[in-house]
Kinemage of the C-alpha trace (Angstrom):
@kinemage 1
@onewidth
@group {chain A} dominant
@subgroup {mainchain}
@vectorlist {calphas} color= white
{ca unk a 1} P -24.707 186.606 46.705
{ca unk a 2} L -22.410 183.609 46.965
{ca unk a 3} L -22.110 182.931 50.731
{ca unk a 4} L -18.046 183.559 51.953
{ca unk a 5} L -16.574 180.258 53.417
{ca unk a 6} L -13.568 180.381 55.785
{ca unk a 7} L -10.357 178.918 54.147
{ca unk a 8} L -9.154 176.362 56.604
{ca unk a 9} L -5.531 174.807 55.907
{ca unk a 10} L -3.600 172.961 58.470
{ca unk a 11} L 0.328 172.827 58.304
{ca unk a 12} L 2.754 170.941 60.375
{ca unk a 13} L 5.702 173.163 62.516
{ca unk a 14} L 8.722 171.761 64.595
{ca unk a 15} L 10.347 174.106 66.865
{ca unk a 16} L 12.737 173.599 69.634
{ca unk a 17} L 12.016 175.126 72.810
{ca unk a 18} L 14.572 175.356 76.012
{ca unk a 19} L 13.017 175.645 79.424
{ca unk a 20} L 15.055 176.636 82.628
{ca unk a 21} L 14.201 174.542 85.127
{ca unk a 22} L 13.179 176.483 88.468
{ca unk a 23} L 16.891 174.820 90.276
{ca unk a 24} L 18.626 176.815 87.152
{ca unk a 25} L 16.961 179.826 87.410
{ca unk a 26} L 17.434 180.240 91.306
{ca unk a 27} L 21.173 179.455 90.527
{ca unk a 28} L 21.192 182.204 87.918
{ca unk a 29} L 19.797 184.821 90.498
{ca unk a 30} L 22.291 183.753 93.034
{ca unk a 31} L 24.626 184.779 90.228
{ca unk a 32} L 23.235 188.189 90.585
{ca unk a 33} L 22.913 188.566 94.395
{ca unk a 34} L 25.541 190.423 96.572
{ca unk a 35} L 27.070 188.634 99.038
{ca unk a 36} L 25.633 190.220 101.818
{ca unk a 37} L 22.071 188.866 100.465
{ca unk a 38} L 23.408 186.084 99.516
{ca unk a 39} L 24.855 185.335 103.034
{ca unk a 40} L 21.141 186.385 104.743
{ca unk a 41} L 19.759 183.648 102.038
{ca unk a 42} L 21.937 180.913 103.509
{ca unk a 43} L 21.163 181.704 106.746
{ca unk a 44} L 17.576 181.136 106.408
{ca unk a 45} L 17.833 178.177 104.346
{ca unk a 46} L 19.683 176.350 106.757
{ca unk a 47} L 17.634 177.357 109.648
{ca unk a 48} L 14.976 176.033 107.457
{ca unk a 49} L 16.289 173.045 106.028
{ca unk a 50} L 17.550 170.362 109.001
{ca unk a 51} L 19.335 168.464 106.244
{ca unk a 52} L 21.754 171.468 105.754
{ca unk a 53} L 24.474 172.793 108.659
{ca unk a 54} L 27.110 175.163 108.657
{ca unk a 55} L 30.738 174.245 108.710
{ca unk a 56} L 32.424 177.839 108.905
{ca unk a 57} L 30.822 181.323 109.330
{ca unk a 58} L 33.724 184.145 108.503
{ca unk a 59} L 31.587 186.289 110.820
{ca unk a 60} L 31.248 184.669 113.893
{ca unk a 61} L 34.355 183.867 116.154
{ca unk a 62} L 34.105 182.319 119.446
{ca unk a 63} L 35.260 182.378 123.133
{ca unk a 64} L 35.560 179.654 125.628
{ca unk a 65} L 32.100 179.712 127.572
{ca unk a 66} L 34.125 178.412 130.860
{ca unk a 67} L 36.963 180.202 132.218
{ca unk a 68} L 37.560 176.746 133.228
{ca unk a 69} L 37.323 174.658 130.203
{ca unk a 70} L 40.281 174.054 128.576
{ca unk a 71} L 42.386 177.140 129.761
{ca unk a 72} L 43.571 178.701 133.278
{ca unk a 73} L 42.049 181.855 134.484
{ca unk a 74} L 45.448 183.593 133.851
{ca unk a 75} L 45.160 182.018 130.228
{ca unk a 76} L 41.683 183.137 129.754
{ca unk a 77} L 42.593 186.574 131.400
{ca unk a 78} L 45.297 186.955 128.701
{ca unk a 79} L 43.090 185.894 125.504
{ca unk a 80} L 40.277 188.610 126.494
{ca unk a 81} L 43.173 191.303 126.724
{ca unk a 82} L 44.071 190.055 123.003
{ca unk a 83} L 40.740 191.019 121.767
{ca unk a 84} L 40.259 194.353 120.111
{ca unk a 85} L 38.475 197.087 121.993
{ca unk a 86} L 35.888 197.705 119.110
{ca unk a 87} L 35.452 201.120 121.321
{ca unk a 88} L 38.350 202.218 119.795
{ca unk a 89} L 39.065 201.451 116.262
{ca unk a 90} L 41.093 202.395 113.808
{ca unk a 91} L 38.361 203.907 111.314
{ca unk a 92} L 37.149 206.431 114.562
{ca unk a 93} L 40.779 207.213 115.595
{ca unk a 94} L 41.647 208.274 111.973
{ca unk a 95} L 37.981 209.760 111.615
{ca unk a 96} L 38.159 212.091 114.630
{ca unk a 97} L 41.536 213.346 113.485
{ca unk a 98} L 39.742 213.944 109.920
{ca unk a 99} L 37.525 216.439 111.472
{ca unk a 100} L 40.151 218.725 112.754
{ca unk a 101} L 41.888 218.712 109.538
{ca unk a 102} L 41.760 222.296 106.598
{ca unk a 103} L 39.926 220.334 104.549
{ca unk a 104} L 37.540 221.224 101.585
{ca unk a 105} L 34.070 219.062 101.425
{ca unk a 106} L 34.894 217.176 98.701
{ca unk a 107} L 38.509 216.420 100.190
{ca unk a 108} L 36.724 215.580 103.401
{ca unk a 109} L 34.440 213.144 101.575
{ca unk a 110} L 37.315 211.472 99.488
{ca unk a 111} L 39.504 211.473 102.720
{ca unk a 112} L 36.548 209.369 104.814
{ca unk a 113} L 35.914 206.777 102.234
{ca unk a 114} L 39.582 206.090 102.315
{ca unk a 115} L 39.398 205.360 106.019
{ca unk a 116} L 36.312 203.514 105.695
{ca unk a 117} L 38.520 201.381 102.603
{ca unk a 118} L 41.403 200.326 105.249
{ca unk a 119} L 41.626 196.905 105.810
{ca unk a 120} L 42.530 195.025 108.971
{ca unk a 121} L 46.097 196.152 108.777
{ca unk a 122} L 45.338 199.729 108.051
{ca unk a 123} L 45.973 199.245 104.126
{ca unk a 124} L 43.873 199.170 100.861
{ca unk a 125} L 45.711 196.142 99.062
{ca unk a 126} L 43.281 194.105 99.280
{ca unk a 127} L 40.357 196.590 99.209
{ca unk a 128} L 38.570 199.016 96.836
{ca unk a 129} L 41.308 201.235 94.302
{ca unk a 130} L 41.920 204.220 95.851
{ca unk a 131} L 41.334 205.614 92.118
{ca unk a 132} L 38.146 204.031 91.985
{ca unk a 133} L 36.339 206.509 94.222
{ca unk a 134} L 37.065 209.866 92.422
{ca unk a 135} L 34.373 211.642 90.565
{ca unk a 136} L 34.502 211.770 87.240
{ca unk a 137} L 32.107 214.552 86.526
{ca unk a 138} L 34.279 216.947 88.476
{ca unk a 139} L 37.121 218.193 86.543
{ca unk a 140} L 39.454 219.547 89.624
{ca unk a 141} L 38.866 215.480 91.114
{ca unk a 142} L 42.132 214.045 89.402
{ca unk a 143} L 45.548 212.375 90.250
{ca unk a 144} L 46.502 214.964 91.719
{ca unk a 145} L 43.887 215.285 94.009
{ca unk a 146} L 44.338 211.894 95.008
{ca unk a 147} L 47.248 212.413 96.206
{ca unk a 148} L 46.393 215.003 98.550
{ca unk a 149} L 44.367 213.241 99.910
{ca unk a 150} L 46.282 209.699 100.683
{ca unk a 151} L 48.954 211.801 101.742
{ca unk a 152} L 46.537 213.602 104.792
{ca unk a 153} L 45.046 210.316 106.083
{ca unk a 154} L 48.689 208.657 105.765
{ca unk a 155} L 49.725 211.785 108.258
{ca unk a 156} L 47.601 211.172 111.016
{ca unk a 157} L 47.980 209.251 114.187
{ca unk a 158} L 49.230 206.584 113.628
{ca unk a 159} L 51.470 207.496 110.496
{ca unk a 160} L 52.023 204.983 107.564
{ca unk a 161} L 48.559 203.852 107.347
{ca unk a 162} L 46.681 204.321 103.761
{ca unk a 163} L 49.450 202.779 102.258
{ca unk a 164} L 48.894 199.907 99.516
{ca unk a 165} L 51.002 197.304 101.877
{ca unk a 166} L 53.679 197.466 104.686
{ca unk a 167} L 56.469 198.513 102.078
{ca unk a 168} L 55.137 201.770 100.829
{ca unk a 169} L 54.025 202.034 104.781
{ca unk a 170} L 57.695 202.231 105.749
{ca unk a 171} L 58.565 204.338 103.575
{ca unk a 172} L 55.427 206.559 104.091
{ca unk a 173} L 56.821 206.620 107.717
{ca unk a 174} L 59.851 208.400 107.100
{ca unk a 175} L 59.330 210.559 105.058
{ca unk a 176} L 57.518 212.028 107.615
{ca unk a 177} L 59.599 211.344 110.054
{ca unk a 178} L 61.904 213.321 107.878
{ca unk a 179} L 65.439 212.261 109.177
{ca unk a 180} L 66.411 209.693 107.191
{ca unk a 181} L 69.630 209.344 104.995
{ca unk a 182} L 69.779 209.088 101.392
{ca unk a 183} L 70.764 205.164 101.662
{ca unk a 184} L 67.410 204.824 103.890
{ca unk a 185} L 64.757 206.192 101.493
{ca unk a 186} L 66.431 204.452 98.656
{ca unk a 187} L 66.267 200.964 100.233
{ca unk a 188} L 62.742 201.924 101.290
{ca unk a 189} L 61.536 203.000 97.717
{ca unk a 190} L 61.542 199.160 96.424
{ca unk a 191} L 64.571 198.067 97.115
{ca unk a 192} L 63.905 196.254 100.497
{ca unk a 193} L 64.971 192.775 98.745
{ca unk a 194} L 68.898 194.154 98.784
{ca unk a 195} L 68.746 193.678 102.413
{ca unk a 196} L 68.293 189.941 102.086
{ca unk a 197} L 71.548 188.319 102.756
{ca unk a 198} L 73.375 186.793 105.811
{ca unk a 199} L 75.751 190.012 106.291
{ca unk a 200} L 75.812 193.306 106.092
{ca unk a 201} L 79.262 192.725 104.024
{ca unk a 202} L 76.650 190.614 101.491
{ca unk a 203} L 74.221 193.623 101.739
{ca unk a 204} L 77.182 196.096 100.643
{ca unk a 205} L 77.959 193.920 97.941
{ca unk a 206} L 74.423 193.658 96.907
{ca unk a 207} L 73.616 197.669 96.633
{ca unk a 208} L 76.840 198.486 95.062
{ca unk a 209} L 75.906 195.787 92.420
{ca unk a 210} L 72.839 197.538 91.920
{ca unk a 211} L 73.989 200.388 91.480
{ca unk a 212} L 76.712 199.461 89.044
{ca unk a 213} L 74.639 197.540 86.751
{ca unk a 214} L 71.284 200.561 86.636
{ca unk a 215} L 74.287 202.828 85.510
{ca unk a 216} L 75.231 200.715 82.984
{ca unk a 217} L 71.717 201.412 81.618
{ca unk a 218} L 71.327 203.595 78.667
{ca unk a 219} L 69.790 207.437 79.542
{ca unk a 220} L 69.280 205.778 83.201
{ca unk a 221} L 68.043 208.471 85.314
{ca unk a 222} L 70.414 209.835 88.484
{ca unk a 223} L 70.659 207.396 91.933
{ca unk a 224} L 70.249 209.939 95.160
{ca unk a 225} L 73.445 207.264 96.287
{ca unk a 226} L 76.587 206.409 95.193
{ca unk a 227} L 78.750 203.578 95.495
{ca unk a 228} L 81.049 205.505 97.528
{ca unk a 229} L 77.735 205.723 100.222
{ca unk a 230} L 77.633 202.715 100.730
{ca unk a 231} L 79.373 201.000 103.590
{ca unk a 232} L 79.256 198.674 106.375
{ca unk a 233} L 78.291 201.369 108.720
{ca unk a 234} L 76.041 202.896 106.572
{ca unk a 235} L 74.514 199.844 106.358
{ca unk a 236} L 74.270 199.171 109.604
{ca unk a 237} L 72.815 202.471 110.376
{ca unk a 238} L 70.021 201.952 107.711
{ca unk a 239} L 69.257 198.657 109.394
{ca unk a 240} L 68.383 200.445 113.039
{ca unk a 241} L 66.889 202.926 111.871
{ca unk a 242} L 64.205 200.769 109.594
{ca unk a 243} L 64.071 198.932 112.963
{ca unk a 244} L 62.288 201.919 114.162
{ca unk a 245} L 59.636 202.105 112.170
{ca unk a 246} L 56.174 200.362 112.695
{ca unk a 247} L 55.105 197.630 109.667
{ca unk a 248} L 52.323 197.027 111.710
{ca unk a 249} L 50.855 200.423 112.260
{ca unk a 250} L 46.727 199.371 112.710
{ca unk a 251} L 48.190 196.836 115.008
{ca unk a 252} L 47.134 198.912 118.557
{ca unk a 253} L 43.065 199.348 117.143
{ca unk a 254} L 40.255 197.380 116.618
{ca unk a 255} L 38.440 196.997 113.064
{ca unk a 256} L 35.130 198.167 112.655
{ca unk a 257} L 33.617 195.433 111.023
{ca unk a 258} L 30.049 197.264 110.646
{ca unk a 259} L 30.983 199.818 109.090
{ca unk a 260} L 33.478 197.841 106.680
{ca unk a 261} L 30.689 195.480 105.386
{ca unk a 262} L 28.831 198.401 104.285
{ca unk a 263} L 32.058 200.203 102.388
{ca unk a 264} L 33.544 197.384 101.220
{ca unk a 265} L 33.226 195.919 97.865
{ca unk a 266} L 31.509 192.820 97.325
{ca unk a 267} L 34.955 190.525 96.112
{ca unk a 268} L 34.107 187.520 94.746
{ca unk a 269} L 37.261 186.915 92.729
{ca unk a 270} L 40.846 186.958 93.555
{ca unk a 271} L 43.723 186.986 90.660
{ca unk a 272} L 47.180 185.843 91.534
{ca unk a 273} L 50.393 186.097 89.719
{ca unk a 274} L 51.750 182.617 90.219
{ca unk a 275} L 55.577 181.104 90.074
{ca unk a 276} L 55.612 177.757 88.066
{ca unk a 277} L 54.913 176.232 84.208
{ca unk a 278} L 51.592 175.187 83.062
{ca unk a 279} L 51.442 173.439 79.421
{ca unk a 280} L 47.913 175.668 78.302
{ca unk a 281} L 45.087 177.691 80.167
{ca unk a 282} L 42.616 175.621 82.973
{ca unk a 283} L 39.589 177.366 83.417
{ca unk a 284} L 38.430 174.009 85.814
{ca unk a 285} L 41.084 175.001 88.187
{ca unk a 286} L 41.162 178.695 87.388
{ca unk a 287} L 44.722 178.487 86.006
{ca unk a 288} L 45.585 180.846 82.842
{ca unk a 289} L 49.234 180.129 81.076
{ca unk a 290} L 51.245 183.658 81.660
{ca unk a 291} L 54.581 182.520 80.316
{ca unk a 292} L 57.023 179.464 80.340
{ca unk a 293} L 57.507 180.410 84.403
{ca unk a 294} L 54.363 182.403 85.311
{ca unk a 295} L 50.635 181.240 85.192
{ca unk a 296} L 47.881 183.795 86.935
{ca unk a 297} L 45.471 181.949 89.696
{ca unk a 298} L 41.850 182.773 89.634
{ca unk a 299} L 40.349 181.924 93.003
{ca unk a 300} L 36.485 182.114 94.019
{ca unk a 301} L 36.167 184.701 97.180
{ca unk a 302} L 33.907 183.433 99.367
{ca unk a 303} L 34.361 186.777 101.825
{ca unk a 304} L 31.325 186.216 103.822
{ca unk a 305} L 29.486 183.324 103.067
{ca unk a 306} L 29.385 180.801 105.352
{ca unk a 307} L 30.622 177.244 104.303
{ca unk a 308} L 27.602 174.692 104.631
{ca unk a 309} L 27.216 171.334 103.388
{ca unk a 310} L 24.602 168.236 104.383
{ca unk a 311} L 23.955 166.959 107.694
{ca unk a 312} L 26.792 164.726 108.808
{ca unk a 313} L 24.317 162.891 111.010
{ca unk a 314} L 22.063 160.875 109.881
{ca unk a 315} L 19.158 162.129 108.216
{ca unk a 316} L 16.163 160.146 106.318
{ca unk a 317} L 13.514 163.185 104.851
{ca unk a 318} L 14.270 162.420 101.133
{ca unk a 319} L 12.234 165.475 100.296
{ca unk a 320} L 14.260 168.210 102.539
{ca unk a 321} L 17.420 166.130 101.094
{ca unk a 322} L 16.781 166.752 97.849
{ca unk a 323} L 16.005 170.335 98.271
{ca unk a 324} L 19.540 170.596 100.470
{ca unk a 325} L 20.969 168.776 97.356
{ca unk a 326} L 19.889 170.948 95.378
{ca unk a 327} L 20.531 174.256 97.357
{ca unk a 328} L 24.299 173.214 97.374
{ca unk a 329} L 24.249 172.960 93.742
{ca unk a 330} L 23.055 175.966 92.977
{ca unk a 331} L 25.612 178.089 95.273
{ca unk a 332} L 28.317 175.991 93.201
{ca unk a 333} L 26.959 176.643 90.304
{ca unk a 334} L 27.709 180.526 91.393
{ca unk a 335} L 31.095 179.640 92.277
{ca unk a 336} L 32.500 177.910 88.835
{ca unk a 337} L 30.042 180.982 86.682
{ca unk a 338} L 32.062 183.120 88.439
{ca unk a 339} L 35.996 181.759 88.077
{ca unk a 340} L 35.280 180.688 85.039
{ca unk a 341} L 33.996 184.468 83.874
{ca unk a 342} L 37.252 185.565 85.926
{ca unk a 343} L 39.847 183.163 83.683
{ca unk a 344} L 38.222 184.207 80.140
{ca unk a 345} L 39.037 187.814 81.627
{ca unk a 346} L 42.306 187.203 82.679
{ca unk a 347} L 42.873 185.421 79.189
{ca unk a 348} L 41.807 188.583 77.437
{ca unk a 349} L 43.119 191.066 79.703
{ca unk a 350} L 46.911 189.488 80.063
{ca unk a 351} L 48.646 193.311 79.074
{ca unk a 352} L 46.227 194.611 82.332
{ca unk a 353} L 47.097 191.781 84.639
{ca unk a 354} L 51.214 191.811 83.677
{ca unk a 355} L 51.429 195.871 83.538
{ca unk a 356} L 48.658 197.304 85.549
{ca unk a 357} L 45.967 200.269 84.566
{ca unk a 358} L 46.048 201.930 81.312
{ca unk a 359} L 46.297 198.413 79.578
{ca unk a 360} L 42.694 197.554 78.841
{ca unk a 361} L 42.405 195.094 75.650
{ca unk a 362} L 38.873 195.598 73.930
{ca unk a 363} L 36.727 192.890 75.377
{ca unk a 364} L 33.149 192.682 75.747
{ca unk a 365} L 30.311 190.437 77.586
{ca unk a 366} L 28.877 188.812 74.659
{ca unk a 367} L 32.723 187.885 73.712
{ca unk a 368} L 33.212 186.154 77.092
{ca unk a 369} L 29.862 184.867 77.013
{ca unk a 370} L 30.443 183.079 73.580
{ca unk a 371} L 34.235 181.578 74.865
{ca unk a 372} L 32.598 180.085 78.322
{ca unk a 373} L 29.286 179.513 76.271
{ca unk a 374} L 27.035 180.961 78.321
{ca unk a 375} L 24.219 183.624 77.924
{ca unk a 376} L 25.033 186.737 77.689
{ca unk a 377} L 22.506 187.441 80.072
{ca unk a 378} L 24.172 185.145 82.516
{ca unk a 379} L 27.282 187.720 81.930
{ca unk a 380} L 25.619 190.500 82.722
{ca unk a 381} L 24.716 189.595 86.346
{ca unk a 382} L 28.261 188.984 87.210
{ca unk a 383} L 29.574 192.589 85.992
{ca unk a 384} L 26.754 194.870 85.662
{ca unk a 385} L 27.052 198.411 86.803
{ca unk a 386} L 24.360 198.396 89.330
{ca unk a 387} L 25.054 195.224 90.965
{ca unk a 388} L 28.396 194.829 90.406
{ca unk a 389} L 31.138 192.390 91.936
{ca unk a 390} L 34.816 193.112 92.408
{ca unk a 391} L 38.126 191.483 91.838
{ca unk a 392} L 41.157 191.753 93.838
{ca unk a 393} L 44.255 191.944 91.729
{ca unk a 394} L 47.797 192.884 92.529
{ca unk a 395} L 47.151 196.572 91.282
{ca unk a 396} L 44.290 197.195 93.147
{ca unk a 397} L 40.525 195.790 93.589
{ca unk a 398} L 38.304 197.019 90.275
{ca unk a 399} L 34.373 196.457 89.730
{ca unk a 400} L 34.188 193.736 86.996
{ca unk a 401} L 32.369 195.983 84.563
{ca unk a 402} L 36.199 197.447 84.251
{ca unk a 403} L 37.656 194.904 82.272
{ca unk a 404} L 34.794 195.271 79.635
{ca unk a 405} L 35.755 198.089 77.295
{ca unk a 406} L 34.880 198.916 73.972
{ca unk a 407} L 37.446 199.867 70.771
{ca unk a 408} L 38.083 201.982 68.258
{ca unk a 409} L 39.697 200.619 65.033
{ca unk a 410} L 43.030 202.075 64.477
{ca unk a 411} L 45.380 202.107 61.646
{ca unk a 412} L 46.215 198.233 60.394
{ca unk a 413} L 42.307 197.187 61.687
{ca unk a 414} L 43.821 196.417 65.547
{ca unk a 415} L 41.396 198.051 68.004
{ca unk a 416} L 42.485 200.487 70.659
{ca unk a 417} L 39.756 199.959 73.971
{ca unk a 418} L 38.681 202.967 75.381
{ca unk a 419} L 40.076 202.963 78.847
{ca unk a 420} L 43.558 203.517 76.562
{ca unk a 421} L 42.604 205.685 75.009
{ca unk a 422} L 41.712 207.919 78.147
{ca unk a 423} L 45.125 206.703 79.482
{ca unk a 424} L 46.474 208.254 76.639
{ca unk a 425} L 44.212 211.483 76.350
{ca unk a 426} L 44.998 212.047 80.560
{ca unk a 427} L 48.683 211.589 80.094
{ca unk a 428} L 48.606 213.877 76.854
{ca unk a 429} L 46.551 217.117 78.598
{ca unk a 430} L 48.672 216.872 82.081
{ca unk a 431} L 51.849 218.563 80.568
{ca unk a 432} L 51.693 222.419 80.786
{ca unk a 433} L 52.412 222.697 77.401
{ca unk a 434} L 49.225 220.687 76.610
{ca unk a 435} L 46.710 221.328 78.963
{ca unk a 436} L 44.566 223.998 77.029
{ca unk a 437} L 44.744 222.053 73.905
{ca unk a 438} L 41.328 222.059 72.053
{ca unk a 439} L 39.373 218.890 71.377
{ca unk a 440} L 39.839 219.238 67.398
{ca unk a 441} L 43.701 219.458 68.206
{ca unk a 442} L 43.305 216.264 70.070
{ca unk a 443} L 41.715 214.490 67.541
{ca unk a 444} L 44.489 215.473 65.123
{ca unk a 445} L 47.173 213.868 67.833
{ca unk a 446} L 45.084 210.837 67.899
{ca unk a 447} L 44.874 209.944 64.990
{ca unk a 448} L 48.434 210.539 64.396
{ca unk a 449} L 48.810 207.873 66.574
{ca unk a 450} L 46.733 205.546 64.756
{ca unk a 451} L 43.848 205.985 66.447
{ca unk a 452} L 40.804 206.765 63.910
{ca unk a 453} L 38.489 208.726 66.674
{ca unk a 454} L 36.401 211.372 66.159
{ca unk a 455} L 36.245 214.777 67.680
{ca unk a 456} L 32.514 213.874 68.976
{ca unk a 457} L 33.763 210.866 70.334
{ca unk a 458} L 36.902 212.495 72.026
{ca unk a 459} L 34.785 215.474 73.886
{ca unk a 460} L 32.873 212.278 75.411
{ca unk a 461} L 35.982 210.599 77.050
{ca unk a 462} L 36.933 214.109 77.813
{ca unk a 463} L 34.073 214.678 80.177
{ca unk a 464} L 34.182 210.988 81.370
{ca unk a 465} L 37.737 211.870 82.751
{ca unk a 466} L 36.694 215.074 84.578
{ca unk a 467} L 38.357 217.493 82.802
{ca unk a 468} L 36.735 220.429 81.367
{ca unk a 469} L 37.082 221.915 77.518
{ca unk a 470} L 39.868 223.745 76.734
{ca unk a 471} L 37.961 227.441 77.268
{ca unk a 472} L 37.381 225.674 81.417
{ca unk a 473} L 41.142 224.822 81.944
């Protein structure tokens, strides 16, 4: 038998390899961190690193050590009565009330992490959507029971907190106060800006203007005033009695700053609608064309991170340098990631942004991740479920993971994403006549619309919204 001899044959391959170096890759998991770890990383690392110092910490506020220093005792005396009691804050004033309260345990639960959302001025502008904490997988958790709840915490001591801002606050205030005029509660419901003028002649003419012109509207709804209500003295009398109302209603309690940091989303990004003409879209200073008059700013939210930068001594340990160097880059890297990843979704999202909720465009990470060029990976740390990072917006604050939606083609090949298409479902099953229509019936009413959905596909959305099939409502 022949002996076998191995076949040996030697080919040439090129292949291109890319290697992260280790400064990338710690960037990329600061891209991922919250920034409460974050902030407990740059702690150390300063404390560390004698090259590095901090300029600002959001957290830390100080008090003249010596009485003496720079003010007079009865200066001094005055500044510590300025500081808040933290024995007495607003979240435990409201929270005590709570307890007392007819409530059911999920209302009790909902109604708690709405105090625990207030921000310093007893609002949730610039906080967490209220919306944002109902459960979906119970059915009886909807708008309406939203309401109920906002409208309990807004009734305890003191009213008009709860409120998005001071506007709805006042007008919060009396309605419960219950004894205001017609004139009153329509100035209060938005129309605060017809007050603006240097008389209360001006003011008359302004609201009788109004009025005139919404009337002029075709199938415009009924005014509770007329512009026979309006006059001088009725002005006048609106004017005292907004007087008497409190914009300021958190203003008498401390803030419980503990117990915030652990509610309160993690924002990183701030969207602004902004007055004034850009040519085109900025992503390097966060500034996305709206209109010929309008452009939205995307800021970074540092919240709080402390502001550090290099020694301003002098300092001569080229090796702790470079690592400080280096460190600095890689928390700016974090920074442009994320405005960047904010202006491709304000570019994409433009119907959200200009109308609000129920406007979500199909959009999804490996999109934004092939208009910034980045991985998609890199993507996913910003807006994933589990670690997810929030943007404040004029409707509310949202996870980022929001403005990623998927579509379903509709008639023509435009997608429809699928947070409309649960705008549209919700709105369809709250009217009477509606709400014990059957999935299959749905489906048919979709796809009237345009909408080429499945029945399958609507009994999912269904449950994601909370409410039950037709046989549970």
């Amino acid at each position: 038998m022949d002996e076998i001899k191995p076949f040996l044959k030697q080919t040439g391959e090129q292949r291109q390899e890319q290697h992260l170096s280790q400064k990338q890759i710690q960037a990329i998991n600061f891209l991922a961190m919250s920034s409460k770890d974050l902030r407990d990383v740059i702690l150390n690392t300063v404390q560390e690193n004698p090259a590095l110092e901090i300029v600002k910490d959001p957290l830390k506020t100080s008090l003249p050590q010596n009485k003496n220093s720079t003010l007079d005792s009865d200066d001094y005396q005055k500044l510590l009565e300025n500081v808040s009691d933290s024995s007495e804050t607003l979240q435990h004033h409201l929270f005590e009330q709570l307890k007392f309260l007819n409530l059911t345990k999920d209302e009790f639960t909902l109604c708690k992490k709405l105090i625990y959302n207030l921000d310093k001025d007893g609002f949730y502008n610039s906080m967490l959507a209220p919306k944002s904490f109902l459960d979906p997988s119970k059915p009886n958790q909807n708008e309406h029971f939203l309401e109920k709840c906002l409208s309990a915490v807004q009734h305890l001591d003191p009213p008009g907190t709860c409120c998005k801002d001071v506007f709805e606050s006042l007008k919060i205030q009396a309605q419960i106060k219950g004894d205001a005029d017609n004139l009153t509660l329509f100035i209060l419901d938005g129309h605060l800006e017809l007050l603006e003028a240097d008389s209360t002649q001006e003011i008359v003419k302004n609201i009788n203007d109004y009025i005139r012109q919404y009337k002029s509207k075709a199938f415009a709804e009924e005014l509770p005033i007329e512009t026979g209500d309006v006059t001088p003295d009725s002005v006048e009398n609106t004017l005292r009695y907004i007087r008497t109302l409190n914009p300021h209603p958190a203003g008498d309690f401390g803030w419980d700053n503990q117990s915030i940091q652990e509610e309160q989303a993690d924002v990183v990004l701030k969207i602004e609608k902004m007055n004034g003409a850009i040519l085109e879209d900025d992503f390097s200073t966060g500034k996305i064309k709206y209109s010929d008059k309008e452009y939205f700013q995307v800021k970074y939210a540092s919240g709080i991170l402390p502001e550090v930068r290099l020694y301003s001594g002098s300092f001569t340990n080229k090796k702790l340098l470079n690592k400080a160097r280096d460190f600095l880059w890689e928390l700016q890297f974090r920074e442009n990631s994320i405005v960047l990843q904010g202006c491709s979704i304000v570019k994409n999202q433009l119907p959200f942004f200009s109308k609000g909720p129920g406007n979500i465009q199909p959009f999804t990470r490996r999109q934004l991740a092939g208009q910034i060029n980045v991985h998609p990976s890199t993507v996913s740390r910003f807006s994933s479920k589990k670690n997810s990072k929030y943007i404040q917006t004029q409707w509310g604050t949202f996870p980022a993971n929001y403005f990623f939606s998927s579509g379903i083609t509709s008639t023509g090949g435009k997608k429809t994403s699928a947070e409309k298409i649960k705008t549209i479902m919700a709105s369809y099953l709250e009217t009477p006549e509606n709400q014990n229509t059957s999935d299959l019936k749905l489906t048919k009413y979709l796809n009237q619309k345009g909408i080429n959905i499945s029945r399958r596909t609507v009994a999912k959305y269904r449950s994601q919204l909370g409410i039950g099939n037709s046989y549970k409502r």
